[in-house]
C-alpha positions as CSV (number, residue, x, y, z in Angstrom):
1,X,153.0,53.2,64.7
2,X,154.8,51.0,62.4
3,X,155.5,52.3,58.4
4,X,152.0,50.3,56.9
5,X,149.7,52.6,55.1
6,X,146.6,53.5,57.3
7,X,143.6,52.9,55.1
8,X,140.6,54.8,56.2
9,X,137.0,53.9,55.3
10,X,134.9,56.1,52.9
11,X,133.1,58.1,55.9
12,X,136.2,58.3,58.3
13,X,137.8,59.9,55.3
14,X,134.2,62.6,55.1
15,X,134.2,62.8,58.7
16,X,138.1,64.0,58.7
17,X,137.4,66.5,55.4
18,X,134.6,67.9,58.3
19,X,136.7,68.3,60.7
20,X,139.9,70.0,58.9
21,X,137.1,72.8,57.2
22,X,135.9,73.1,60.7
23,X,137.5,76.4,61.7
24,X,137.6,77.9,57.7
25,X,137.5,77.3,53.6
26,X,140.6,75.7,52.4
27,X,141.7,74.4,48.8
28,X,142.2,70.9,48.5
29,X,145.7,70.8,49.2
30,X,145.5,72.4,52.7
31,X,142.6,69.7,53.4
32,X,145.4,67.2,52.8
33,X,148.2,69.1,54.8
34,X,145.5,69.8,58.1
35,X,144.5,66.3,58.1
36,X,148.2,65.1,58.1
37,X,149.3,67.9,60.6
38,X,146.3,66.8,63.3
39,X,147.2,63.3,62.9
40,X,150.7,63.9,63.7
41,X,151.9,62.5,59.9
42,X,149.7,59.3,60.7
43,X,146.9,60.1,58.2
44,X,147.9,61.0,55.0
45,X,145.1,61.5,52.4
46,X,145.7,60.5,48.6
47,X,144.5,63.3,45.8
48,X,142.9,60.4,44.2
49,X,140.8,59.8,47.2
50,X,140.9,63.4,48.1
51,X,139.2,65.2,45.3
52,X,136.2,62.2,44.4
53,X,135.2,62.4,48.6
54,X,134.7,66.4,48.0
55,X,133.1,66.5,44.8
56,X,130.4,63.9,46.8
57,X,130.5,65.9,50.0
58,X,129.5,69.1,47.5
59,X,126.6,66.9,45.7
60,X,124.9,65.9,49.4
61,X,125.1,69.7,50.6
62,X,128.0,69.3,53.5
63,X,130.1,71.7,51.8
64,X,130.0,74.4,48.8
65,X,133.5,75.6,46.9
66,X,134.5,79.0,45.4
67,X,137.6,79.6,43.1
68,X,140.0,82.1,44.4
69,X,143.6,82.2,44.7
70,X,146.0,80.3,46.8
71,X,148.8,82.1,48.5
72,X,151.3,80.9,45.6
73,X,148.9,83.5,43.4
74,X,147.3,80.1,41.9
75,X,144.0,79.7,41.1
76,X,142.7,77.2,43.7
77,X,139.3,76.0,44.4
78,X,138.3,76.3,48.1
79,X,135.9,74.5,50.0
80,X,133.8,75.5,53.0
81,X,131.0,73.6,55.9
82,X,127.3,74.3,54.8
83,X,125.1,74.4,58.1
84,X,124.2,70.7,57.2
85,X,127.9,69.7,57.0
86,X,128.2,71.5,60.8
87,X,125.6,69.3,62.3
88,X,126.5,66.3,60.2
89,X,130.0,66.6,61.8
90,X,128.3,67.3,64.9
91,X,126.7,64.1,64.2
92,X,129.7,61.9,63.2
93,X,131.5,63.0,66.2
94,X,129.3,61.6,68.7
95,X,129.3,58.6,66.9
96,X,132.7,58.0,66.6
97,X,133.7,58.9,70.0
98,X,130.7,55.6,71.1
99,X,132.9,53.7,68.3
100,X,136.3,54.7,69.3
101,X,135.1,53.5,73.0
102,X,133.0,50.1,72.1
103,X,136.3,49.2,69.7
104,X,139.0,50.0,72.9
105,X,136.8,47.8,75.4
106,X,137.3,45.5,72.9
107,X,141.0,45.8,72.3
108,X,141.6,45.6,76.4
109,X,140.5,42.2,77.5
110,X,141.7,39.4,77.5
């Protein structure tokens, strides 16, 4: 992929927060770094995008947050998947894998 900035739409972004707090809480910063590390360094999430997609994510139910400290001995706030944010990932997944598939038949002909 070529050095242009990948922008990513306001859900993508929700859908990708979902998937990196899958397997476990994590502040915000490891949000940032998991999404990054499963893209291969495609994706790279701004703090100023970041931080207003969780404090939505928290109002809707997806995910709930407890303070507690970071392994620099920092007091970081971590986020977590309610059950609603589990099946709304659920959810998005099966969407975006019909997406991903209508937008490649696309891309392939002629």
């Amino acid at each position: 992929m070529n050095n242009s900035k990948v922008d990513l739409l306001q859900g993508t972004l929700e859908m990708l927060i979902l998937k990196s707090l899958s397997t476990g809480s994590l502040h915000g910063y490891d949000v940032v770094t998991r999404i990054r590390q499963m893209s291969d360094d495609v994706l790279t999430v701004q703090e100023g995008s970041l931080y207003p997609a969780l404090h939505r994510m928290e109002e809707r139910g997806l995910i709930d947050s407890e303070w507690g400290l970071s392994e620099n001995n920092r007091r970081a706030k971590y986020y977590k998947l309610t059950r609603l944010g589990r099946k709304q990932l659920e959810n998005e997944a099966t969407d975006w894998a019909v997406l991903s598939k209508a937008i490649s038949k696309v891309m392939q002909t002629a």
